[in-house]
N, C-alpha and C positions, 0 to 999 in steps of 0.2 A: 590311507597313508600318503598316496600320491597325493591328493586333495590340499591333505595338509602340509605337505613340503612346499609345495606353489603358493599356497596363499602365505606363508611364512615367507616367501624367497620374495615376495610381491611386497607385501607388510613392511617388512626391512628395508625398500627401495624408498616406501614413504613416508618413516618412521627411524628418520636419526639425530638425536638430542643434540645436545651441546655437550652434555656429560658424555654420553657416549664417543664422542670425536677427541675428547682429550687424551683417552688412552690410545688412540691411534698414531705411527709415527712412520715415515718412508723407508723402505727398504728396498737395495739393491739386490736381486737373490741370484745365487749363481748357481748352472745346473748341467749335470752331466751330458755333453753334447750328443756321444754314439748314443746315450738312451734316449734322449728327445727325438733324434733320428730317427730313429727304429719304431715312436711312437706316432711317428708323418704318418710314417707308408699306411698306419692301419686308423690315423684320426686328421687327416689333413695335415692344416701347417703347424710350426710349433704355436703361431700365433695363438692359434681355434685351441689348441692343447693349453694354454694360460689363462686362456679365459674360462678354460673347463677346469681349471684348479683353483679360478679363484669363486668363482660357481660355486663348486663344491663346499668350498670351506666359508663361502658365505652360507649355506643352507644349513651348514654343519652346526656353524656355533648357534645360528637361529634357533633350533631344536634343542639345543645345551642352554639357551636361555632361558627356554618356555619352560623347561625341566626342573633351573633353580629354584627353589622359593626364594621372594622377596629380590628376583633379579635385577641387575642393573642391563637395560639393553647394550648391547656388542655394536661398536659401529660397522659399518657395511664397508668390507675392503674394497677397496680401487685398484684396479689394473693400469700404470703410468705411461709404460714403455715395453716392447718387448725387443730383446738387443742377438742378432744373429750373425754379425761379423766381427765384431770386435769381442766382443766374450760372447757365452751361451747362457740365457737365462731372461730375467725380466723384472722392471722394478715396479713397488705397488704399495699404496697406504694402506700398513694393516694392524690390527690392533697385538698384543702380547698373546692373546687366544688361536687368532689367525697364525700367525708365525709359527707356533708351537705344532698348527696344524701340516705349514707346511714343508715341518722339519721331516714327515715322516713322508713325502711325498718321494716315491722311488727317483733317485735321478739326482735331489737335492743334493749341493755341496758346501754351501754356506749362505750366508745373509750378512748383510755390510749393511749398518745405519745410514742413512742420506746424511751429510750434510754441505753448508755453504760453505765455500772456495771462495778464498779472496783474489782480485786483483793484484797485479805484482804491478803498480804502476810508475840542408839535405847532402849537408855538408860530409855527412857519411861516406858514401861510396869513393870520393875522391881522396877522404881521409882511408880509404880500405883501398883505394889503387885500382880502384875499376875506372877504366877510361870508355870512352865511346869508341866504338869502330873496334877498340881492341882487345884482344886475349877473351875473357867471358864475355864481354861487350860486344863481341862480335856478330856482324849481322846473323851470318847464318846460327850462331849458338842461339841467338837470341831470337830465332826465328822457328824451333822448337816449342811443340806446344806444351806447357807445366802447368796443372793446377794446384795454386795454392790455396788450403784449406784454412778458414782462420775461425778459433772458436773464442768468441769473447761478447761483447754485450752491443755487439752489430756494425749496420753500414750506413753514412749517409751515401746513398746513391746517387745524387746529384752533383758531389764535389766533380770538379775538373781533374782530380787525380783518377776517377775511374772511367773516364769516358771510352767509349770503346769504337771510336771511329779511326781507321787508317789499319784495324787487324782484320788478321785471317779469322774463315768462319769457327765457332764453336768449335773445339776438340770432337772428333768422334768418336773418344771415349768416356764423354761426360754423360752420365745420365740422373744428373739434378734437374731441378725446374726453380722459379721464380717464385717461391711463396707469398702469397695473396694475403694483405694481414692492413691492422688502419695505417692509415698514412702511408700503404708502402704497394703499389699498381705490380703486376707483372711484368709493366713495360720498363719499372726503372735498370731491370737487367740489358745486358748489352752483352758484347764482345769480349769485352774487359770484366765487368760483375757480373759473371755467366750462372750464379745461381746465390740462392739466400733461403734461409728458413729459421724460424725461430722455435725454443723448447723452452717451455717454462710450466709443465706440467708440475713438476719436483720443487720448483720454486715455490709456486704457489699451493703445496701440501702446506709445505714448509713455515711461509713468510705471509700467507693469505694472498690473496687476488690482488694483481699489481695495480697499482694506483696509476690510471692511465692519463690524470694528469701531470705527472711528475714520468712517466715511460709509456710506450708501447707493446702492446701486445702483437709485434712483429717485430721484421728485420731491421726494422730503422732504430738507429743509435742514438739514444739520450742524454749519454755519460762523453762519447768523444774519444774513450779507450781505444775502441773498437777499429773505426775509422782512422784513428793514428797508427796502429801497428798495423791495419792491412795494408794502408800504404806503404808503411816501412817496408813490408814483404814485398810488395809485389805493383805498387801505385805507380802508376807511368802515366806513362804516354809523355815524359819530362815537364811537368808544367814551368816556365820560364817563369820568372819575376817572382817569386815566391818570397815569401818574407813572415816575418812576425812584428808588426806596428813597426815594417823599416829594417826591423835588425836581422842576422842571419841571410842577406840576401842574397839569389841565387836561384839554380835551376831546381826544382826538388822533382828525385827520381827513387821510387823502390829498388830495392838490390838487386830485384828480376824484374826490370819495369815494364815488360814485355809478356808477363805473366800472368793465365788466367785468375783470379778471384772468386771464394766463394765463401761467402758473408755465412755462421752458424753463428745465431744469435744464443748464448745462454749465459749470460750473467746478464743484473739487475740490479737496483737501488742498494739494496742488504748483499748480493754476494753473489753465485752460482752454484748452484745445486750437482750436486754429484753426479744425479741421477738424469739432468739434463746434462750436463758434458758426453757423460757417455751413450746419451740420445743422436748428442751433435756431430759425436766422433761416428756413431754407427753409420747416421746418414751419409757423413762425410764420405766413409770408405763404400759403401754403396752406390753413392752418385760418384766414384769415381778421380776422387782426387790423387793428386802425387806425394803432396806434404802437408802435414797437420802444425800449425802453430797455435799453442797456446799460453797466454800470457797469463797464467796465476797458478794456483796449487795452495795446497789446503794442509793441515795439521799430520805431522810425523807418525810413521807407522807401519809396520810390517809388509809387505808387499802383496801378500797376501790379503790384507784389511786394507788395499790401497785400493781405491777401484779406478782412477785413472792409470797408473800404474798397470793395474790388470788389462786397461782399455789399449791403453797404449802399445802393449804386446800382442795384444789381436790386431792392432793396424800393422806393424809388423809384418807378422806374418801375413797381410795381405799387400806387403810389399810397399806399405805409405811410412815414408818417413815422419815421425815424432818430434820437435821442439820447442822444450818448455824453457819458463824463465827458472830462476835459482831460486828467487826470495828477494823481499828487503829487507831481512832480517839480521843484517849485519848492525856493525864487526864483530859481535858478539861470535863464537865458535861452533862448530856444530849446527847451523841453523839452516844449512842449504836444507831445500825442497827438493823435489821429481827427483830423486837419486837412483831410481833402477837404472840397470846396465844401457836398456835397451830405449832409454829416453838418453835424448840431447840435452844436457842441463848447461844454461847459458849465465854468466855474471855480465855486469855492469861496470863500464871502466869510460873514462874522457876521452874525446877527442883530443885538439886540439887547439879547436874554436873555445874561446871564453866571450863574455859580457862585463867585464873588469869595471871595477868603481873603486873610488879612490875616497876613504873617510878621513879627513883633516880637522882636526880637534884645534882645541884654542891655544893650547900649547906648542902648538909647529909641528906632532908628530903625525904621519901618513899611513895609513892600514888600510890594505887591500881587501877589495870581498865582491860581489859577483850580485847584478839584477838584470831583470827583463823592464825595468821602468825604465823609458825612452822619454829624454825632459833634460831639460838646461838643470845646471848645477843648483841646491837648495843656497840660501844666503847661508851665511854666520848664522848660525840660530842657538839664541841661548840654551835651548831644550830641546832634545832630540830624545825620543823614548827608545829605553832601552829593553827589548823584548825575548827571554829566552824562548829556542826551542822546546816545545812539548807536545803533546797530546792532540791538539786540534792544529789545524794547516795553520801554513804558515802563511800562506795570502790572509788569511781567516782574522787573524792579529792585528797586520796592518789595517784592516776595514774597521776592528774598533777602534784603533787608536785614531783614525781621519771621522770617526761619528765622533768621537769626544774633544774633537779640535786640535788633533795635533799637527802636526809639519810635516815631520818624518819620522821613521824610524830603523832600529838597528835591530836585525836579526840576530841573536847573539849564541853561537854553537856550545853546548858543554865541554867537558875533555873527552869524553867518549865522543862526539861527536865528530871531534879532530877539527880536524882543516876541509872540511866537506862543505863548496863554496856550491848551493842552489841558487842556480839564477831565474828567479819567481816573479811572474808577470804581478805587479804590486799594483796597488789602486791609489798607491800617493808614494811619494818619495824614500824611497828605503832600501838596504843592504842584509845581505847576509856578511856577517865576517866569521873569520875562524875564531876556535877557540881561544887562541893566544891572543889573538888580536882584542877578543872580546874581552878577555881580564883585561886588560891595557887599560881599552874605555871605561869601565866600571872602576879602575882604581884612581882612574883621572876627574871620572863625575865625582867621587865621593871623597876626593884629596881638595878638590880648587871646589872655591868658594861663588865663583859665575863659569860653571862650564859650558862651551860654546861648544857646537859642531860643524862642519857643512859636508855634505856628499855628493860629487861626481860620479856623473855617467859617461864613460866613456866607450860606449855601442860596441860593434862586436868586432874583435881582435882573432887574428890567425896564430899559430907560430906557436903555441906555448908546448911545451914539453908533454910530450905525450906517448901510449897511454897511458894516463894513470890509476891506482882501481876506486874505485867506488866505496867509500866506509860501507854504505847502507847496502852493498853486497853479500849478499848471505853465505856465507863460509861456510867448509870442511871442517874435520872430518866426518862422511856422513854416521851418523849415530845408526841409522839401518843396516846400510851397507858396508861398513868399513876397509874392505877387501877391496875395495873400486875408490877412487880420485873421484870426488865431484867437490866442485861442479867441472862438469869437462873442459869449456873454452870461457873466453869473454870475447864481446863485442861494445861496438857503442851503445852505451845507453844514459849519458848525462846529456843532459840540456839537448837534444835530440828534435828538430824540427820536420813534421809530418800532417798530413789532413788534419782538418777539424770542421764539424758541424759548426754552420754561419751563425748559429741561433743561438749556440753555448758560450758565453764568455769563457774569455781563457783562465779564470778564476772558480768559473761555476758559483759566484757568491752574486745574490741578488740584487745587489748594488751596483753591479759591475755589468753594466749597460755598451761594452765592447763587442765588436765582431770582427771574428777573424777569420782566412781559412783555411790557416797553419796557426801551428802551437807548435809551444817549445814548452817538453815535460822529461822527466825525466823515472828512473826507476828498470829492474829488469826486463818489464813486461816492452820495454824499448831496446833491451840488446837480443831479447828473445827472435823476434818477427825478421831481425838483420840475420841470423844466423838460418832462419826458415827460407829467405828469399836468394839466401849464398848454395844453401841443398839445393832450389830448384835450377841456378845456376850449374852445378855440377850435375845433378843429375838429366839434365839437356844435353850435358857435353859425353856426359856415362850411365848412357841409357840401361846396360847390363848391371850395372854397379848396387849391392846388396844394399838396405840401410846403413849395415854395420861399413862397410866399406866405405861410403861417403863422409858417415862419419868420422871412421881413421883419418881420410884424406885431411879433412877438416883439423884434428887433433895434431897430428903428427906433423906439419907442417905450421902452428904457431909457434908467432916467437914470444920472447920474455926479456927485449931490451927495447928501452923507449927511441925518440926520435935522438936524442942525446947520445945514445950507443949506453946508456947504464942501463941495470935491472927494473924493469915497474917498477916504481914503490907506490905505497898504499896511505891513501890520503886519513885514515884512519890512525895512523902513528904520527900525524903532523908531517906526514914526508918524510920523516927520518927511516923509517923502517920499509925492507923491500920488503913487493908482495912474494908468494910463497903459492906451490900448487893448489893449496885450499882455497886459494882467493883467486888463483886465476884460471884455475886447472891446466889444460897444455900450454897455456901462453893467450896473446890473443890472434883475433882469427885473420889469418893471409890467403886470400880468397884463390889471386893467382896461382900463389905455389901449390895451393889447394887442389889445382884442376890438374896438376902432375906430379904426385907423391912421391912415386917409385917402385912406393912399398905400401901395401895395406891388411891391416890387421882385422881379416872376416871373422864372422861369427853367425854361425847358423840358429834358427830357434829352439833347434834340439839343444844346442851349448848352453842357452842359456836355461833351458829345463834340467840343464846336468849343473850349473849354475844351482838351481834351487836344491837340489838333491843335497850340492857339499855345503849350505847353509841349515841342512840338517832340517828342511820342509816335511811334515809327513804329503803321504802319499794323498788323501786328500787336497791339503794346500795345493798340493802340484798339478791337482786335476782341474783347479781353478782356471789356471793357463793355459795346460794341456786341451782343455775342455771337453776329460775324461779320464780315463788309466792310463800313466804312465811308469813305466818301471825306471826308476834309478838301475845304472849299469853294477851288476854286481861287481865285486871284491874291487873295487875302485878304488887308486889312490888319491885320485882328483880333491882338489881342495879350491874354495871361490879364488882364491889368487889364480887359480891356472887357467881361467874366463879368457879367451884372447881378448884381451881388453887393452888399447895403445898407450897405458899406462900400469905403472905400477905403486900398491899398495902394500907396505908390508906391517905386521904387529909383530916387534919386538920385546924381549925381558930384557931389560936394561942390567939386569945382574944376574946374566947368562951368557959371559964370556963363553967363545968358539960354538955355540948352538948356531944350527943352518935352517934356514927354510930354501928350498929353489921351489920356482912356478915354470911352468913352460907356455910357451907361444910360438907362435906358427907364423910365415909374415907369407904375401900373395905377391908375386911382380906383378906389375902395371905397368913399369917403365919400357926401360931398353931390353929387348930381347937376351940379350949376351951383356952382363955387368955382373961386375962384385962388390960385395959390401964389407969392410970392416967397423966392428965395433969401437966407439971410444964411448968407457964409462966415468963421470963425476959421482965419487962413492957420497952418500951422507957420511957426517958425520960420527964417529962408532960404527961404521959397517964398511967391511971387506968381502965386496961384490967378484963374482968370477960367472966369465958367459962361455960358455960352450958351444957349438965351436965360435970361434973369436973373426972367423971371415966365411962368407957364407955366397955362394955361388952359383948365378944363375945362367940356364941357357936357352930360355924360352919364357914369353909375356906367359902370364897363369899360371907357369911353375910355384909351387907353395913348398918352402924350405923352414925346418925347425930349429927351436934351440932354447938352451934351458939356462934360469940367473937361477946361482944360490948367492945369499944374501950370509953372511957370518957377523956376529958380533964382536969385537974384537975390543981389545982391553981398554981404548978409553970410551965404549959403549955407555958409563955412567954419565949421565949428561944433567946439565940443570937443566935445559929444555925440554917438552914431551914430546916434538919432535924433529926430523933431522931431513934434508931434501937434495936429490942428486937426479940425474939425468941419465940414459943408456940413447946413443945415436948409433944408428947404422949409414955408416958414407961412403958412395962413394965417390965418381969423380964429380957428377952430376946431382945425386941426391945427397939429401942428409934428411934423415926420418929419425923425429927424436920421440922420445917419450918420456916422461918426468916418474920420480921416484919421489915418494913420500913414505919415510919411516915413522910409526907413534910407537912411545916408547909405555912401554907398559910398567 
């Protein structure tokens, strides 16, 4: 019998069809940690113990096949990853057979299908009030070592934004290394790019073996994502003279430009794999980093079925701060991403830098709209192509219409698309305009009988009203969560200029024979890496300071009025309409006030495991996170509203006159030893708010004082709206720590 399990376990290794590999598919498996523990002490590491289950059950169904008549052979499972900091368990290609085998595997808790994760894709910092010399900027803050972790689809190590000459040695608490891979030596690490490695095991289940003339099977970046958000985080050393063909020019500095880097390659051509993210995150928290940024996220769903999500809470609790982008899924409702408690969800909102261009039609009338083409003004031109928004890019357009011999052309936005002006490095003459503008010209081409065009560029302009949010912002309220505001903040993320690979045109379109070594792109995967490089900012200055705590700082200290002194409004209503928590969550992000709160809203991982408990998780679900048994607190009245979360979400009955809900929260001083705080509440609409107690008094830093909102419906609670927004501040002479109030109306 021995005899013949070996030559079967052997047979199998060089005997797998085509057919048989199709029933094959990636899986994340997730597995009770105290038992995997318990099974070290007596078989080695969990490592040795995964490969002996996948052993196992490869021998298993070998013998269940030689058994069938008429069998189809079982393809041979794969072992991808084995993951021991951020969750407990291991991912591997295995067939319907497989899986089934190792649902019965002592320890097992679930299995999550792999799949691919999209991309969410220096004027900043000066637009956010970081100065040199001063406040975060400041030498010694900045003289603290931070690393920040970036997972996205790599690094050109070469740009001048990573050079690592003028800093102190390596942190010694890093223990990454330089992965060796083509194109990419271990000398291109430095000071500054203190570590890289790439995962693309899951990928290549998934998408087949990468096409290494179109990528790399290492750290180096093919796509340009990668290398533009690590700078945003963390790209220093200030490179002067920065520019994009001229425009934007200026000093370009990461928001910690003094901070370490460490390149996790896992996205690719088709997308990132689940099962490599949370390869890149394990290594990440392994080797040591402070902050994880990652710009993309993948399809809606239980937190539990989320496996970054799940991944995220294991950095957590090893003390690395989380920050994901929201989506570009906007204005549509309901579409924000990464919405657990315990992730950073970041939107997308304007500076105040523009690229403005001026379309003057043959009629006299002038229509504004926004490009990155750097060029004298087009002539009079009888025929100017008018091109809507759709499906394939929008540089992608202009390249047909310059192969079929046009001039220029006009980008022309829908009504969903609003007034959302992209300024797009173009390969010939051309504009985006709004949508109003863009009826204009289409009712002018097709009224006059010679319509003429011409469009001006008029480079890059300061001063405009800002912020404003992003249409292609992905909104509230989250459909998972709904007890929790996401997305929490905004940052910049329009027309956003950062590193870029010399070899990639700013187009990425084959035609387009450009080199740059900045770009100007936009999307949240750009307001994302701004809010990753403000954490390592604060967490330099609060070294003690919990994730959740940095976080509050962050939250509770944005504002919600533009440079104008009025409310954001939201470029997705034409301007007419202000944005709202769902579009901006606290506001956006003030870095400074950021680094002195007053007040901070903690939250330990036990909270948020009592979190899962009042979303009514079974006890399995929970051991996913827990990674094991945890007991929900008995006779508990706890409900997800009472999450110390530095906002509030309530679900109302709109035809529930005098019904109450209250949540409670707890707040931490950080500020002044000896202050008081009074309450002032902005009620929503239909709801009559009362805070208990109303002044709240402290007499010592770390002191933690409570206090409870009940929320009432009150008689014009019938609303046309679904729902209704107000604010709770605690001020006192020195702080004001607000938090925003979102009512849905049921």
């Amino acid at each position: 019998m021995i005899f013949r399990t070996l030559f079967l376990a052997l047979a199998l290794k060089f005997f797998v069809t085509s057919y048989a590999d199709r029933d094959s598919e990636t899986y994340v498996i997730h597995m009770d940690k105290a038992k995997i523990k318990a099974l070290d002490v007596s078989r080695g590491t969990s490592n040795t113990w995964y490969e002996q289950i996948i052993e196992s059950i490869n021998i298993s169904s070998a013998v269940e096949d030689e058994e069938q008549p008429d069998h189809q052979q079982t393809s041979q499972p794969k072992l991808l990853y084995v993951y021991e900091n951020i969750i407990s368990g291991f991912s591997a290609k295995l067939s319907k057979q497989h899986l089934k085998s190792i649902r019965k595997v002592d320890g097992f808790l679930s299995a999550t299908k792999d799949e691919l994760l999209t991309l969410h894709t220096t004027h900043s910092p000066h637009f956010l009030g970081l100065q040199e010399k001063k406040g975060l900027w400041d030498a010694k803050n900045l003289a603290s070592d931070v690393i920040v972790g970036v997972v996205d689809t790599g690094i050109w190590p070469e740009h001048p934004s990573f050079k690592g000459s003028g800093l102190s040695p390596v942190p010694s608490h890093w223990k990454g290394k330089c992965q060796v891979g083509p194109k990419f030596a271990a000398s291109k690490c430095n000071k500054k790019l203190i570590g890289a490695a790439a995962f693309f095991k899951g990928y290549e289940a998934i998408a087949g073996r990468i096409n290494e003339t179109l990528d790399y099977r290492s750290p180096r970046d093919s796509q340009g994502h990668g290398t533009h958000t690590a700078s945003t985080a963390g790209g220093g050393n200030v490179v002067k003279g920065a520019s994009f063909l001229g425009l934007a020019k200026g000093s370009a500095a990461g928001m910690r430009y003094t901070a370490r880097i460490a390149a996790y390659k896992a996205c690719y051509q088709l997308g990132c794999a689940s099962s490599d993210i949370l390869a890149a995150m394990e290594q990440a928290v392994k080797d040591g980093v402070d902050v994880l940024s990652l710009s993309l996220g993948g399809s809606l769903k239980p937190f539990y079925n989320d496996n970054t999500a799940i991944a995220a809470f294991g950095a957590i609790q090893n003390g690395v701060i989380v920050s994901f982008s929201a989506g570009n899924s906007g204005p549509s409702k309901s579409t924000v991403s990464n919405v657990a408690p315990w992730m950073m969800t970041v939107a997308a909102s304007y500076t105040d830098r523009g690229f403005p261009t001026k379309v003057e039609l043959g009629d006299g009338k002038i229509f504004s709209g926004a490009s990155l083409f750097s060029g004298k003004p087009t002539k009079n031109l009888p025929l100017i192509v008018i091109c809507d928004r759709g499906i394939n890019s929008r540089v992608a357009k202009g390249e047909v219409v310059k192969t079929a011999g046009g001039a220029g052309m006009i980008l022309a936005n829908n009504e969903n698309q609003g007034e959302e002006l992209f300024a797009d490095p173009h390969i010939l003459p051309a504009t985006s305009l709004g949508a109003l503008a863009a009826n204009a010209v289409k009712m002018y081409t097709n009224s006059s009988s010679n319509p003429t065009a011409m469009i001006k560029f008029e480079g890059t302009v300061y001063g405009n009203p800002a912020p404003i949010m992003a249409a292609f912002s992905s909104r509230g309220p989250s459909s998972i969560g709904p007890d929790i505001i996401k997305p929490d903040i905004t940052a910049p993320g329009v027309n956003i200029l950062a590193a870029w690979p010399p070899n990639i045109s700013p187009t990425q379109l084959k035609s387009d024979k450009r080199s740059v070594l900045f770009n100007i792109i936009s999307g949240t995967s750009m307001s994302c890496p701004h809010i990753s490089g403000l954490i390592a900012l604060l967490k330099s200055l609060h070294k003690n300071w919990s994730p959740a705590a940095i976080k509050s700082a962050l939250m509770t200290t944005a504002y919600i009025y533009d440079s104008n002194n009025s409310p954001i409004s939201d470029t997705a209503s034409n301007g007419s309409k202000f944005a709202t928590p769902f579009e901006f969550g606290s506001g956006h992000v003030d870095p400074e006030k950021a680094s002195d709160p007053g007040l901070v809203y903690d939250i330990t991982t036990e909270d948020y495991l009592i979190y899962l408990c009042g979303l009514n998780y079974n006890s399995s679900q929970i051991a996913i996170f827990a990674g094991g048994n945890f007991t929900c607190p008995g006779n508990s009245d706890f409900q997800p509203g009472d999450l110390n979360y530095p906002s509030f979400s309530v679900i109302l009955s709109r035809n529930a006159p005098n019904v109450t809900v209250t949540y409670k929260r707890t707040v931490t001083n950080v500020g002044i030893s000896v202050t008081t705080y009074a309450v002032s509440v902005t009620e929503p609409k239909g709801v009559s708010i009362i805070v208990q107690p109303k002044v709240i008094k402290f007499r010592k830093v770390g002191e933690k004082l409570s206090y409870k909102v009940t929320f009432m419906v009150t008689a014009d609670g019938i609303l046309s709206s679904n729902f209704s927004f107000g604010s709770l501040v605690w001020v006192s002479y020195k702080y004001s720590v607000r938090s925003p109030i979102a009512v849905t109306w049921m």
